[in-house]
N, C-alpha and C positions, 0 to 999 in steps of 0.2 A: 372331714370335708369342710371345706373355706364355700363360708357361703356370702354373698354379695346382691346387690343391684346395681346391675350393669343400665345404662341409657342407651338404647336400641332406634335412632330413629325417634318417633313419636312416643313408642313406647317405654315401658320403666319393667325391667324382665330380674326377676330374680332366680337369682342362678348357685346350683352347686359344685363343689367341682375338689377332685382329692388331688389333683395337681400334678401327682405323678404316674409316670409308665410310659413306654415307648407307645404304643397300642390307645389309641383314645376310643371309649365307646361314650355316645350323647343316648343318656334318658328320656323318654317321651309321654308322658303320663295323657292317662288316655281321659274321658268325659265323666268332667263332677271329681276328680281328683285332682292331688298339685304333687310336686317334688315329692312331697313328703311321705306320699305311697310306697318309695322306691327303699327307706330308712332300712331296712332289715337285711334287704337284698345286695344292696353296694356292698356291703361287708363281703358278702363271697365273690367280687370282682376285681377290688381295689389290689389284691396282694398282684395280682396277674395283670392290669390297664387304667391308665387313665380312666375315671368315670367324670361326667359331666352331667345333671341332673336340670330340666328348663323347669320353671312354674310358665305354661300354656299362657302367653293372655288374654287376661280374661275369668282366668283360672287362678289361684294361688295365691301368692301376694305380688304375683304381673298385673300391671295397668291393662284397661282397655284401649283398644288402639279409634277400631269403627264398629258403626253397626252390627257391621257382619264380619266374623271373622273368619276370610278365606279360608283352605290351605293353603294357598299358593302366599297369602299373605302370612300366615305364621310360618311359613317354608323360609319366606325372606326375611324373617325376627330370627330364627335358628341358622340363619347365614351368619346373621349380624352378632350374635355371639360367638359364632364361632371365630370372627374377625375381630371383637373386643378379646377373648381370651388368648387371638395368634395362634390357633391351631388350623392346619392346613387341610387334613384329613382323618376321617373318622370314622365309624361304623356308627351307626343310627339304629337307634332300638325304639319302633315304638308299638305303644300298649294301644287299642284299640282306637281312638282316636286320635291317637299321638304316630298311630301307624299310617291313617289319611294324612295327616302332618309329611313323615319319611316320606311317602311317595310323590306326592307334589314335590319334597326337596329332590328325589331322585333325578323327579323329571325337568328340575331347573337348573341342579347344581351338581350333576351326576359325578363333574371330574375332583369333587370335594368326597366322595366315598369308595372307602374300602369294601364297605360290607354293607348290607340293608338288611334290617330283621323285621318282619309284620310278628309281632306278640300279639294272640287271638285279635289280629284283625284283619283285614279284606281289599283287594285292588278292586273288587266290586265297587260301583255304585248304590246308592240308596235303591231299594224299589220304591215303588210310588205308594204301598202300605207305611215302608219306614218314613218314608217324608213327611207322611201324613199325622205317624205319631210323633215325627219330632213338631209336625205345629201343633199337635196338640201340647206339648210340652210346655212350647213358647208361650202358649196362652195361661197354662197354669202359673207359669212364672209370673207375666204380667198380670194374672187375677189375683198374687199373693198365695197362692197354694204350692208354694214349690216343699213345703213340709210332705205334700203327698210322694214327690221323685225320693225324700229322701225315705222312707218307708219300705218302699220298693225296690229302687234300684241297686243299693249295696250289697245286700243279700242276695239278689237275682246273679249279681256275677260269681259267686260260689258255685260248685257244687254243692249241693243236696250232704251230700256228705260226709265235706268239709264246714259246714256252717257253723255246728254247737263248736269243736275245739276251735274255730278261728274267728267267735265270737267280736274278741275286742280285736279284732281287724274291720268284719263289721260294723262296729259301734264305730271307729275312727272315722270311716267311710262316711256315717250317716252325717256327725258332724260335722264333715267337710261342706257336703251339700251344704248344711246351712248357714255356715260361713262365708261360700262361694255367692260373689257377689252375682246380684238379677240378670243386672244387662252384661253380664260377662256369658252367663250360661246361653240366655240368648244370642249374642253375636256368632259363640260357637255353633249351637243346634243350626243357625244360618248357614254357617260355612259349611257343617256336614252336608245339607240338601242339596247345596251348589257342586259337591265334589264330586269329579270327574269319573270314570272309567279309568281304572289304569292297567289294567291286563295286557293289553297292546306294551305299551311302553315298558311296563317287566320284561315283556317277553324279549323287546329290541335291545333294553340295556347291557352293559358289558357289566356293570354294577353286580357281586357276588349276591345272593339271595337268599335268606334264610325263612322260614315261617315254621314259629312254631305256636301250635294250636293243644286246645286240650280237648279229651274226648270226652268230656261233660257239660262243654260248653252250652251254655243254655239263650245266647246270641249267636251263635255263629255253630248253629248242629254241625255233628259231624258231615254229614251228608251235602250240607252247604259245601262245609271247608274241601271236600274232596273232588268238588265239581270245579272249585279253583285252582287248585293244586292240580288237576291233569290241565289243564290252562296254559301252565306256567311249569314245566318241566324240565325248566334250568333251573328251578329256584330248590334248595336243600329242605327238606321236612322232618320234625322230629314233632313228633307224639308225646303230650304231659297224659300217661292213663288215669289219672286220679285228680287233676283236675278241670276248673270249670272254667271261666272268663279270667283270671285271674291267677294262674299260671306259676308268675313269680313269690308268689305268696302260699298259693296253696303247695306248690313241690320247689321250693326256693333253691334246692340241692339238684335238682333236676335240671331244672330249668336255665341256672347258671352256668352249669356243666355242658348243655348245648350250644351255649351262645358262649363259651371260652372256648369251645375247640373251634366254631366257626370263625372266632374271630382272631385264634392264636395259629391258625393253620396255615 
């Protein structure tokens, strides 16, 4: 993988990318993670597509752009590379955050995609609970306690278990938090509260539709994911049984295998 920083606009987007394959699929790393979540995984993609990898900004070792980081605003950074690397069309994979990402690019730049894949995440909107704990989030950042999200949150996207043998994926997870710069995590947590409803617009697009969810997710229960998914009944579903938020990591053989026949088909 040739990795780079590409100049996006205002932003400074660091980008990976294996350069070859007829078939392009873009990375989308979801919240409190960057590129570098994706290391294990690309391995089982690359023989078969084009992979392309973003660091979020905000995120990574991507610049901050504003305040607040739309989606619609990081939908038009993921235009923007795709227009610095010259690729036309793509399939778009993203991981829980990086999936509110996909959709807003869906809904701006639909004639630039082959395929859309939501990896454990949701054309939902926030409820007014979720909004609620991401200002509590925002605040713990600005009070300097963001050591508390990273305590929590890495392990929360496992399964129960998958945690002791995928330990030092955990451990990686933790130290990204604390690496991930303040106001980057807050400009995100902004853009989550502000993002849209997109169920309507899945359901209109010609856009191919993949979601694949795991049945231990511990953000996204099953029970949620299935009240979307009859929603959205043009869109393809494949089931990870074993794992939680985190999908590509916990069943990586699984999980690749879904989204190579989705998007080799």
């Amino acid at each position: 993988m040739k990795e780079s920083f590409l100049k996006i606009g205002d932003a400074t987007v660091y980008v990976s990318d294996s350069e070859k394959g007829e078939k392009c699929v873009v990375l989308l790393h979801g919240y409190l993670e960057s590129l570098r979540v994706w290391d294990d995984f690309v391995g089982l993609l690359t023989d078969k597509v084009r992979v392309v990898a973003i660091d979020i900004p905000g995120h990574g070792r991507s610049s901050n752009i504003a305040p607040v980081h739309t989606m619609e605003l990081m939908a038009d950074v993921v235009a923007g590379v795709l227009d610095a690397l010259q690729i036309d069309k793509v399939t778009l994979v993203g991981h829980s955050m990086g999936g509110y990402i996909s959709l807003a690019f869906c809904a701006a730049y639909a004639e630039r995609l082959e395929g859309l894949v939501l990896l454990s995440s949701s054309p939902n909107p926030d409820t007014e609970l979720k909004r609620e704990n991401r200002r509590r989030e925002i605040a713990l950042v600005k009070a300097g306690k963001k050591d508390m999200l990273a305590r929590v949150a890495p392990e929360a996207g496992f399964a129960e278990m998958n945690r002791d043998s995928l330990r030092r994926y955990i451990n990686n997870l933790v130290e990204q938090v604390h690496i991930t710069d303040d106001e980057g995590i807050v400009a995100l947590l902004g853009g989550m509260i502000e993002r849209k409803d997109q169920n309507e617009m899945l359901r209109n697009s010609r856009v191919r539709q993949l979601f694949i969810m795991g049945t231990h997710d511990g953000y996204i229960p099953v029970e949620a994911a299935q009240e979307f998914i009859a929603k959205n009944p043009q869109a393809k579903v494949a089931w990870l049984d074993k794992s939680g938020h985190m999908g590509f990591i916990e069943e990586p053989e699984a999980c690749a295998s879904a989204l190579l026949e989705f998007v080799l088909e």
